[in-house]
C-alpha positions as CSV (number, residue, x, y, z in Angstrom):
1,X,72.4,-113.5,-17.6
2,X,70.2,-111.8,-19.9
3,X,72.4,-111.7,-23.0
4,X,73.3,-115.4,-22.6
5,X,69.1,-116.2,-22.9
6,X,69.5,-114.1,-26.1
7,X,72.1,-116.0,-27.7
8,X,70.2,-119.2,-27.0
9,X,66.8,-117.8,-28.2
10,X,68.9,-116.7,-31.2
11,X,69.8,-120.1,-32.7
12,X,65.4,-121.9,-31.7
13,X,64.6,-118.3,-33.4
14,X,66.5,-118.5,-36.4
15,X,65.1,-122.2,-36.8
16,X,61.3,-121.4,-36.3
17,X,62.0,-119.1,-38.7
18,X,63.0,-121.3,-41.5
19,X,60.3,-123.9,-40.2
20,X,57.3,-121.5,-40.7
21,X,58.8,-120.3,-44.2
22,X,59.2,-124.1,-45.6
23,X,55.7,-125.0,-44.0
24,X,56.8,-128.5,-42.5
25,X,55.0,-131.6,-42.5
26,X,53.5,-132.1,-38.9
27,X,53.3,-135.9,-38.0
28,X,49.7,-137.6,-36.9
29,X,50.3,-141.2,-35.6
30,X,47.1,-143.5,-37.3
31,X,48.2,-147.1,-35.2
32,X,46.3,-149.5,-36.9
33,X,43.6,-151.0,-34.6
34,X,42.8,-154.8,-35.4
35,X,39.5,-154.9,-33.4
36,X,38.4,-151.7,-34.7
37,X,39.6,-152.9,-38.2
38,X,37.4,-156.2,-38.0
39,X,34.5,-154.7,-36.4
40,X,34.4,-151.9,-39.5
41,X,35.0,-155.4,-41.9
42,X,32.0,-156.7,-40.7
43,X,29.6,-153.9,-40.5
44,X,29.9,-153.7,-44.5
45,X,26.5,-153.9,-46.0
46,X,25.0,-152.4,-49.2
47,X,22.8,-150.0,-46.9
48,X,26.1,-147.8,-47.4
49,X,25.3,-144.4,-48.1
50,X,29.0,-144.2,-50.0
51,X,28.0,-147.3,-52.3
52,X,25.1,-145.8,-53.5
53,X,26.5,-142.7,-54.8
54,X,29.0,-144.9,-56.6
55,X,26.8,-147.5,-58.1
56,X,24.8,-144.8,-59.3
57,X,27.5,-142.5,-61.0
58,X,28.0,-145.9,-63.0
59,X,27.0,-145.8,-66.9
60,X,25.8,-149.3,-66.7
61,X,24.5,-151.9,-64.2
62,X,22.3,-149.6,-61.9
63,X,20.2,-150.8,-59.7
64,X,16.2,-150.5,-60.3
65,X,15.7,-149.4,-56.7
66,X,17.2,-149.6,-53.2
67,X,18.0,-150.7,-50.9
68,X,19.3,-153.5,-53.3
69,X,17.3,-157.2,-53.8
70,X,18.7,-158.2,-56.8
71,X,22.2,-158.1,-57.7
72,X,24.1,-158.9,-61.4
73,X,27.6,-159.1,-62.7
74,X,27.6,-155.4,-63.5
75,X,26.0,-154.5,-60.1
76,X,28.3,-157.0,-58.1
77,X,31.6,-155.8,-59.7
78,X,30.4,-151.9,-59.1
79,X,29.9,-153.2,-55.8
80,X,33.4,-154.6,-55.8
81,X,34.7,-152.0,-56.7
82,X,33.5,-150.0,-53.7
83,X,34.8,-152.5,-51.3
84,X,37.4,-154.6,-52.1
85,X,40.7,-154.0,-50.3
86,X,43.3,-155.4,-53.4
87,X,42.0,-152.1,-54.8
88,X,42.8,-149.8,-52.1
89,X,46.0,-151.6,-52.0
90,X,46.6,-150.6,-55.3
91,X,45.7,-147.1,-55.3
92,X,48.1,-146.8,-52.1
93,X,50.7,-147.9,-54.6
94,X,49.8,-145.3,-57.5
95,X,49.6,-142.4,-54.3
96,X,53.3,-143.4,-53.9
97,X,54.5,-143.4,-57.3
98,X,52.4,-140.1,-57.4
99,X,54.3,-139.0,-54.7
100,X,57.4,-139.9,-56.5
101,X,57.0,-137.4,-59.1
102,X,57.1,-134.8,-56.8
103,X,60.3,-135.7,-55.1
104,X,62.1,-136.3,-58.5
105,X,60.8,-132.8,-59.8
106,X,62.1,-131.3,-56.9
107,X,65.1,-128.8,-57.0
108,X,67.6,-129.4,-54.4
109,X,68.1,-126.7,-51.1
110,X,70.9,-124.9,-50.8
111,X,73.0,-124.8,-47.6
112,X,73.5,-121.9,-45.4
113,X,76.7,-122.2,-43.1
114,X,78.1,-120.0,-40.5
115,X,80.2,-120.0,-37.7
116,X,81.8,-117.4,-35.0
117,X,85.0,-117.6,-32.5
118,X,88.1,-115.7,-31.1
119,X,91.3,-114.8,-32.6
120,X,94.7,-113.9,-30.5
121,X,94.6,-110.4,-32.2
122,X,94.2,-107.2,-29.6
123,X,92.3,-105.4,-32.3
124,X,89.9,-107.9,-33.1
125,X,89.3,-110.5,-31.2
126,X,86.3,-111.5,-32.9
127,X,86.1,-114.0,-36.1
128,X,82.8,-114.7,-38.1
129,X,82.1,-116.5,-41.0
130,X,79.1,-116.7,-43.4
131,X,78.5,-119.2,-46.4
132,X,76.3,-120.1,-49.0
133,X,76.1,-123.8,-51.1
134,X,73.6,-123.6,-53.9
135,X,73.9,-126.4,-56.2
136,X,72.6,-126.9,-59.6
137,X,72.1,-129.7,-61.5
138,X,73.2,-129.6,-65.3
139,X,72.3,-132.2,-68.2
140,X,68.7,-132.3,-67.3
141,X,69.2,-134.7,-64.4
142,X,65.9,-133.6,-63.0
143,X,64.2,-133.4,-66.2
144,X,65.2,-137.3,-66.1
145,X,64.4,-138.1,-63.0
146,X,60.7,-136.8,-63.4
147,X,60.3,-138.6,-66.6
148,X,61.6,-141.7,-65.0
149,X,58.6,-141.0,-61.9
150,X,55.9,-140.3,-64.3
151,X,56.3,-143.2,-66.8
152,X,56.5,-145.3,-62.8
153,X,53.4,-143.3,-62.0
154,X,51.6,-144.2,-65.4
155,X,52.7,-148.2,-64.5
156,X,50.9,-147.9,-61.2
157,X,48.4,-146.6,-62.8
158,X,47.9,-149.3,-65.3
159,X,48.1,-151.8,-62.7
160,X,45.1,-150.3,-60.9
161,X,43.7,-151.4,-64.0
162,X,45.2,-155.0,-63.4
163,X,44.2,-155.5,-60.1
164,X,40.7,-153.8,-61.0
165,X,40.4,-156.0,-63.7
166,X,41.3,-159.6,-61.6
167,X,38.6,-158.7,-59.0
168,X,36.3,-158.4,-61.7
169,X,37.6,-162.1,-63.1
170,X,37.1,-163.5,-59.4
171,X,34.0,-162.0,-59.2
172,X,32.3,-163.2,-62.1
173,X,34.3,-166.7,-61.0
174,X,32.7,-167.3,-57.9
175,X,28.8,-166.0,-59.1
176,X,29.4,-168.8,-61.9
177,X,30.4,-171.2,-59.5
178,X,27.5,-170.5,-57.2
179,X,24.9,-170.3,-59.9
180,X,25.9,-173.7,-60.6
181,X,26.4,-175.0,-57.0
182,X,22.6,-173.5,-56.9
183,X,21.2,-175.2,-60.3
184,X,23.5,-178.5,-58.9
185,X,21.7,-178.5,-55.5
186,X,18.0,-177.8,-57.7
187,X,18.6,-181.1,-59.7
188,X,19.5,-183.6,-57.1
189,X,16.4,-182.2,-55.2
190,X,13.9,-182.8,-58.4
191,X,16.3,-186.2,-59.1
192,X,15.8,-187.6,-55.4
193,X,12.0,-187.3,-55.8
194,X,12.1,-189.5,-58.9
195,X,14.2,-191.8,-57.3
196,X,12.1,-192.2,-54.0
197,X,9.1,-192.8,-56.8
198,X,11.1,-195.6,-58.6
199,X,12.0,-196.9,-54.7
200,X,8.3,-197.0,-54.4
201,X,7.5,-198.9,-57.4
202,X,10.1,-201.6,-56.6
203,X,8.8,-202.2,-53.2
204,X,4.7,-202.6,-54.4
205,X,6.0,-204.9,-57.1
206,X,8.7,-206.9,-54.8
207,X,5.6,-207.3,-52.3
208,X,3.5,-208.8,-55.5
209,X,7.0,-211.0,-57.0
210,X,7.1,-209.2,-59.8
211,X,11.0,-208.0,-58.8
212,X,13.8,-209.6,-56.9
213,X,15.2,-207.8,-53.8
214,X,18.6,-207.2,-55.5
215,X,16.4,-204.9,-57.9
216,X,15.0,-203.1,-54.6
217,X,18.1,-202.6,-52.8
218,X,19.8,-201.6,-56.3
219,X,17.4,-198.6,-56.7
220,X,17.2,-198.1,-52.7
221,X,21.3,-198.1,-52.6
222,X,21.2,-195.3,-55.6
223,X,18.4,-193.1,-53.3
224,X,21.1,-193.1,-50.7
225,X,23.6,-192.1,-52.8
226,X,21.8,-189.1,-53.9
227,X,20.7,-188.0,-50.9
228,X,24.2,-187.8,-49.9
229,X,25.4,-185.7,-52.6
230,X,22.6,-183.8,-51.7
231,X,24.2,-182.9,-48.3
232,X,27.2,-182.2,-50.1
233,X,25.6,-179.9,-52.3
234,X,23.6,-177.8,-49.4
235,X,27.1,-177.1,-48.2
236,X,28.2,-176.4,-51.6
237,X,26.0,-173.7,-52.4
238,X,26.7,-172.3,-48.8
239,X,30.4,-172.2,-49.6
240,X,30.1,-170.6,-53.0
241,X,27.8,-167.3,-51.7
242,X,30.2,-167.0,-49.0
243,X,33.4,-167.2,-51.7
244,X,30.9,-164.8,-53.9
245,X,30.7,-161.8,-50.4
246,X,34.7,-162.2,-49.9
247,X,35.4,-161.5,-54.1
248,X,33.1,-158.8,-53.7
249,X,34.9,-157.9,-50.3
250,X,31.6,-158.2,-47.7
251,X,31.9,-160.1,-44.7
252,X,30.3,-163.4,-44.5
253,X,26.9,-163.1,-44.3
254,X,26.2,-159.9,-46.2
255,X,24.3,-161.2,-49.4
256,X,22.3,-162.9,-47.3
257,X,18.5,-162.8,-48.6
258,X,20.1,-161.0,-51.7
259,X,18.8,-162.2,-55.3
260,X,21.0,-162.8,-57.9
261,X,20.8,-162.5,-61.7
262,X,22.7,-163.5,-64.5
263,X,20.4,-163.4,-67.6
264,X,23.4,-165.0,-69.8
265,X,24.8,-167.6,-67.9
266,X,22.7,-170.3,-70.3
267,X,23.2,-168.5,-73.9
268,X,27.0,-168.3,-73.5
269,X,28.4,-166.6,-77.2
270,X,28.8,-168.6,-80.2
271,X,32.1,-169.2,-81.4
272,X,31.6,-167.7,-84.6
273,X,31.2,-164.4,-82.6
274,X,34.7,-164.9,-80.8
275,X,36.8,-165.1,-84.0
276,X,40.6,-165.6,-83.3
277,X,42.1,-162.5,-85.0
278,X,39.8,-160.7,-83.5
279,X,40.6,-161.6,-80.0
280,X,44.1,-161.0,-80.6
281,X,44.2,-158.1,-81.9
282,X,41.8,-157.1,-78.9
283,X,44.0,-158.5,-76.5
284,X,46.9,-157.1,-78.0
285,X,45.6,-153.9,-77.4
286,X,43.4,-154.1,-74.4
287,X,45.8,-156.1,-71.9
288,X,46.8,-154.4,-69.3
289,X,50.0,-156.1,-68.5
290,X,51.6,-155.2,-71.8
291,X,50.8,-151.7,-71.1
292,X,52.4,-151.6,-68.3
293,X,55.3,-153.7,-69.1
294,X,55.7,-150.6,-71.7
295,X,55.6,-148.3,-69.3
296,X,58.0,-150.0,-67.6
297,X,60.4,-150.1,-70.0
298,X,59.9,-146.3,-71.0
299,X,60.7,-145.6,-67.1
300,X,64.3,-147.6,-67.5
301,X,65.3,-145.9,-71.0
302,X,64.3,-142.6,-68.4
303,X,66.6,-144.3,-65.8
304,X,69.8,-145.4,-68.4
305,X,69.5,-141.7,-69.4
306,X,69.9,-140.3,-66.1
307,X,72.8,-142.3,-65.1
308,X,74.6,-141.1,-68.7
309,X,73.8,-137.6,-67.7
310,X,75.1,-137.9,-64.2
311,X,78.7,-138.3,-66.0
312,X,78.7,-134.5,-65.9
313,X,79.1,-133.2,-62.6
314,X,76.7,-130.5,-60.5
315,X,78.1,-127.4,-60.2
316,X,77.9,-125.7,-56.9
317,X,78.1,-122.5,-56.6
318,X,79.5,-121.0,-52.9
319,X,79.5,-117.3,-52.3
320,X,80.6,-116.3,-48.6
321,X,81.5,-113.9,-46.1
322,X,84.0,-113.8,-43.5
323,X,85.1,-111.3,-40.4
324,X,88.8,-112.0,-38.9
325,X,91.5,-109.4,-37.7
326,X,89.4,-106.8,-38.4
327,X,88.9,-107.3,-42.1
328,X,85.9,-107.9,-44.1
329,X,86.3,-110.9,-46.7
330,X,84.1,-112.0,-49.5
331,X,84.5,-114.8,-52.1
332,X,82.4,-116.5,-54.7
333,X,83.4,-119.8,-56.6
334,X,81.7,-122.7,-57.8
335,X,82.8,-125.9,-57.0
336,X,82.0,-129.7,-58.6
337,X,83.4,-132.9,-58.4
338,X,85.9,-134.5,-59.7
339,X,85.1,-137.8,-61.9
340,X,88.3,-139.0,-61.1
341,X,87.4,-142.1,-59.0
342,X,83.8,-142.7,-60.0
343,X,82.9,-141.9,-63.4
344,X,79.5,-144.0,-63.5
345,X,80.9,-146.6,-65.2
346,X,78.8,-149.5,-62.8
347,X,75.8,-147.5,-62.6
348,X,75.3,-147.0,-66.7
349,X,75.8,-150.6,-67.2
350,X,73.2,-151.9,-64.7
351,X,70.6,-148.9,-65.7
352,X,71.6,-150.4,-69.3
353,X,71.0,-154.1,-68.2
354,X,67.6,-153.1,-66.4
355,X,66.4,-151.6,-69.9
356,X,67.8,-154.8,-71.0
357,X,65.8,-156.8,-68.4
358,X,62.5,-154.9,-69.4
359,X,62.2,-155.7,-72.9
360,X,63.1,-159.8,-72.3
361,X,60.1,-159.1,-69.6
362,X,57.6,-157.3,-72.3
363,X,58.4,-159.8,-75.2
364,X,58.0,-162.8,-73.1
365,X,54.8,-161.5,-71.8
366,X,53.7,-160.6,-75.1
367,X,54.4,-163.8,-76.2
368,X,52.5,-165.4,-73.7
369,X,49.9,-163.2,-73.9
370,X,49.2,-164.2,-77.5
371,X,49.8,-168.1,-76.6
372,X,47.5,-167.6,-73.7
373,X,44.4,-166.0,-76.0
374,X,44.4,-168.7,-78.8
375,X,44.7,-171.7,-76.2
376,X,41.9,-169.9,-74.4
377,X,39.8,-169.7,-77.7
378,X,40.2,-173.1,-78.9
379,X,39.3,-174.3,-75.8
380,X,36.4,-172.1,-75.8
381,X,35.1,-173.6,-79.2
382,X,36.0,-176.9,-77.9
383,X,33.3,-176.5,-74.9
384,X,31.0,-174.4,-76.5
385,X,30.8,-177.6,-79.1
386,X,30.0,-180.1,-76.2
387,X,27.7,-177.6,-74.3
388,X,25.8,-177.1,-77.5
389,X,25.3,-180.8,-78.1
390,X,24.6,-181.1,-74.5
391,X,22.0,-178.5,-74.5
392,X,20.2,-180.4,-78.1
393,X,20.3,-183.9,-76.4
394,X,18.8,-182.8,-73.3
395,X,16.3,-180.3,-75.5
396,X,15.4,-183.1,-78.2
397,X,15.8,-186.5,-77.3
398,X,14.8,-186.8,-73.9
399,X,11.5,-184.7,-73.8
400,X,10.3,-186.2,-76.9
401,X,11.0,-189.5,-75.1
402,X,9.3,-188.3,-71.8
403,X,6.2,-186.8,-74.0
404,X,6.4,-190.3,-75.8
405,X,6.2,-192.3,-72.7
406,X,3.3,-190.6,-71.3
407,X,1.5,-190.9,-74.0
408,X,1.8,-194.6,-73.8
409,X,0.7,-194.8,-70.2
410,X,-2.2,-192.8,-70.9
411,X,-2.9,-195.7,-73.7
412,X,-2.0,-198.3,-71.2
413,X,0.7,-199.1,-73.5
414,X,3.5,-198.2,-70.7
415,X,3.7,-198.1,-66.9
416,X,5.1,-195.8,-64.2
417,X,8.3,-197.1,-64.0
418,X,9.1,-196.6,-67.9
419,X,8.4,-192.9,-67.2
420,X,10.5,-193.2,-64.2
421,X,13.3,-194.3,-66.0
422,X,13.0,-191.9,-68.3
423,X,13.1,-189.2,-66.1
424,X,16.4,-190.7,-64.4
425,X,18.2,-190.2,-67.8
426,X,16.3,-186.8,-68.3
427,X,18.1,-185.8,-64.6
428,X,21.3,-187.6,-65.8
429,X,21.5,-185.6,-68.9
430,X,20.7,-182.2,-67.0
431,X,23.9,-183.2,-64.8
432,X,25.8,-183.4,-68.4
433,X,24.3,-180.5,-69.8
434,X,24.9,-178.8,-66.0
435,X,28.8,-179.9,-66.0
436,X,29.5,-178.5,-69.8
437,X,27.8,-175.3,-69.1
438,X,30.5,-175.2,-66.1
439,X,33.4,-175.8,-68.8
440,X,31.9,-173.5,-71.2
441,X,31.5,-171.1,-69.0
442,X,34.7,-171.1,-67.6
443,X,36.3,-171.2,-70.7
444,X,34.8,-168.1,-71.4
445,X,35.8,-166.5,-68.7
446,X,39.8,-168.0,-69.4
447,X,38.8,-166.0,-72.7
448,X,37.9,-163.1,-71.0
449,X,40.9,-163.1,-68.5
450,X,43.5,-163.5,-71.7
451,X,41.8,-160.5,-73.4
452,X,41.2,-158.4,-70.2
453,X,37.7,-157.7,-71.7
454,X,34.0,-158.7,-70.9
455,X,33.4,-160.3,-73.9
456,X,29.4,-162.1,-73.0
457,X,26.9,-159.7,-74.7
458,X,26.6,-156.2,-72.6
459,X,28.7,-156.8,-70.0
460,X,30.9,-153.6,-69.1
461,X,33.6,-152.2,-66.4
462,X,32.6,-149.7,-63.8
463,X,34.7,-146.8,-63.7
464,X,37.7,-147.6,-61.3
465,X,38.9,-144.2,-59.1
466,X,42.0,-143.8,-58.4
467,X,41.4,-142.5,-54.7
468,X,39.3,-145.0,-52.5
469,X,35.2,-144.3,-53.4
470,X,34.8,-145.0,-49.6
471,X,37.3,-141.9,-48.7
472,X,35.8,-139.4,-51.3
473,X,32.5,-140.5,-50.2
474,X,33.4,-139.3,-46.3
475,X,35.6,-136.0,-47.7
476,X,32.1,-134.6,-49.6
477,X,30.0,-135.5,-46.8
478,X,32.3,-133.5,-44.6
């Protein structure tokens, strides 16, 4: 009984053995939690201790003071940056291909064998046997394959950049739109007051005859109307700070009684500043997609080598022992395969049409990068032209006009109604000038997006980590 618990503590034995030489992985379960996960969603706030360590290792954009009141591009990207989950997803991605490189750098195990049994001989009944598998590879497979990994690794990399780079676009996106939804909502407020003023005017002179009641329900009817785009407009700017928290990646709610800045939004570049060589050759080399389209390609030229050096088979060499009839046996050999059935044939041609594949991919991107930056900058001139006049005529014309008119009524020359009406085109023309400031400003950031660059005065890029700010932040607390 006690030699037959020996040989089954010999075999668990021999196996903890090779378990606490190797150091194995031991396996933590981390089920993901969905009321946990929303709860931790919504308790996002910039009170985080995390974010302001971040913000603050930023060259640019920090904050005067905290907790923070006042909040910019720079500062709401940095923010961004912190929070938003398309960036963790990204960095999971470049952890993987990171992981990659060590599997494809790694050598592979050899193979112990053995075995043990009885013979029908009366001298020596016993028969063991011992062997040993250790392969090598030959024609720099591995060398190959951990080329192929890095130039993947450098590609995830690079799209960190991407993904960093689109938050950035949304961000700026959605302040723009709720600057405007904000200005928007500002004018019909300022617009509705004149309007309840000329309403006024109508009635005292329609009591008097000096108007018929078509003229009083014409101006009452466009009262109305306002009024209702104002309600429109509340929810609008509502909408617009709450699109503004989720491209940042808070939770509803969290900018709440937050200021926001954007010094530039009315002095958007001239287009003489934005020339079109320029832009190219700054897209050209800035985009992120063609880098990594590069990359890309780099990693299958990687790949189509390694499938022409796996032509050469691995040679294994297999030393071993063996114990029968009473006789000690050794051999030592190497073995490999023969490529008499499979000699890689199919698997050169498709690593050959994959390289193939990437390089239609990077020069169609490349072309379409270049297409995309001159449509973006002829729009941009385009707008910037109407914004510019829109900007003059509302500057110019109308204020002199409004100046002129009270001037008149304080000669008794003109009455309230003229200034009225002039202020109805003044509010008219801020709507124009309000609408190509939208276009002008969205064709900048088109601009912007085709470049992959800030391109309005100062503007920069945090720094973008490749391991979540939000994990480092809890490891150095630790």
């Amino acid at each position: 009984m006690h030699y037959s618990k020996q040989k089954q503590c010999a075999p668990t034995a021999l196996i903890l053995f090779f378990l606490s030489i190797t150091g194995c992985y031991h396996y933590r379960p981390q089920p993901l939690l969905p009321p946990a996960l929303e709860q931790q969603y919504r308790s996002r706030s910039l009170v985080d201790a995390g974010l302001r360590e971040f913000v603050d290792a930023q060259p640019s954009g920090k904050p005067a003071s905290w907790p923070l009141t006042e909040l910019n591009l720079d500062t709401l990207t940095s923010v961004a940056f912190y929070f938003h989950p398309d960036l963790d997803a990204a960095r999971a991605r470049l952890a993987t291909a990171d992981a990659a490189v060590v599997t494809a750098s790694t050598k592979p195990n050899p193979t112990l064998s053995g075995g043990a049994g009885y013979t029908d001989s009366n001298a020596a009944p016993y028969l063991l046997r011992f062997g040993l598998d250790w392969p090598v590879e030959t024609a720099g497979k591995r060398g190959f394959r951990t080329q192929r990994a890095n130039y993947l690794t450098e590609a995830a990399r690079i799209s960190l950049g991407e993904t960093a780079w689109q938050v950035r676009s949304r961000v700026r996106a959605s302040l723009m739109e709720h600057f405007l939804a904000s200005r928007e909502l500002e004018l019909l407020r300022r617009e509705i007051g004149v309007r309840r003023e000329a309403v006024e005017i109508y009635e005292k002179r329609l009591a008097v005859g000096e108007v018929s009641r078509p003229e009083v329900d014409a101006s009452r009817t466009a009262l109305k109307l306002s009024e209702v785009a104002l309600q429109r407009a509340i929810g609008m700017e509502k909408e617009t700070r709450a699109a503004l928290e989720a491209a940042v990646g808070l939770a509803p709610g969290a900018l709440t009684g937050v200021g926001l800045m954007w010094s530039s939004l009315d002095q958007p570049p001239a287009e003489e500043s934005v020339p079109l060589r320029n832009v190219q050759r700054a897209g050209l080399l800035n985009r992120l997609d063609i880098q990594r389209l590069l990359a890309e390609y780099a990693a299958s030229e990687s790949a189509l080598q390694l499938e022409a050096a796996r032509q050469y088979p691995d040679i294994r060499i297999a030393p071993g022992y063996s114990f029968g009839d009473g006789n000690n046996s050794y051999s030592l050999g190497p073995t490999f395969a023969l490529p008499l059935k499979n000699s890689s044939k199919g698997a050169i041609a498709e690593a050959d049409a994959r390289r193939a594949e990437a390089a239609t991919r990077f020069l169609g991107q490349q072309a379409t990068a270049i297409d995309q930056m001159e449509r973006a900058l002829i729009r941009y001139r385009a707008t910037w032209g109407d914004f510019r006049d829109a900007n003059s005529t509302l500057k110019n014309l109308l204020e002199d006009r409004e100046q002129q008119i009270q001037r008149q009524i304080q000669a008794g020359e003109a009455d309230r109604l003229s200034l009225v009406s002039v202020r109805l085109d003044r509010a008219a023309a801020e709507r124009a000038r309000l609408s190509a400031l939208r276009a002008v400003q969205g064709a900048l950031g088109a601009l912007e997006d085709a470049v992959q660059s800030p391109l309005d005065g100062g503007a920069t890029l945090p720094a973008i980590p490749a391991v979540s700010p939000r994990d480092a932040g809890k490891v150095a607390r630790k």
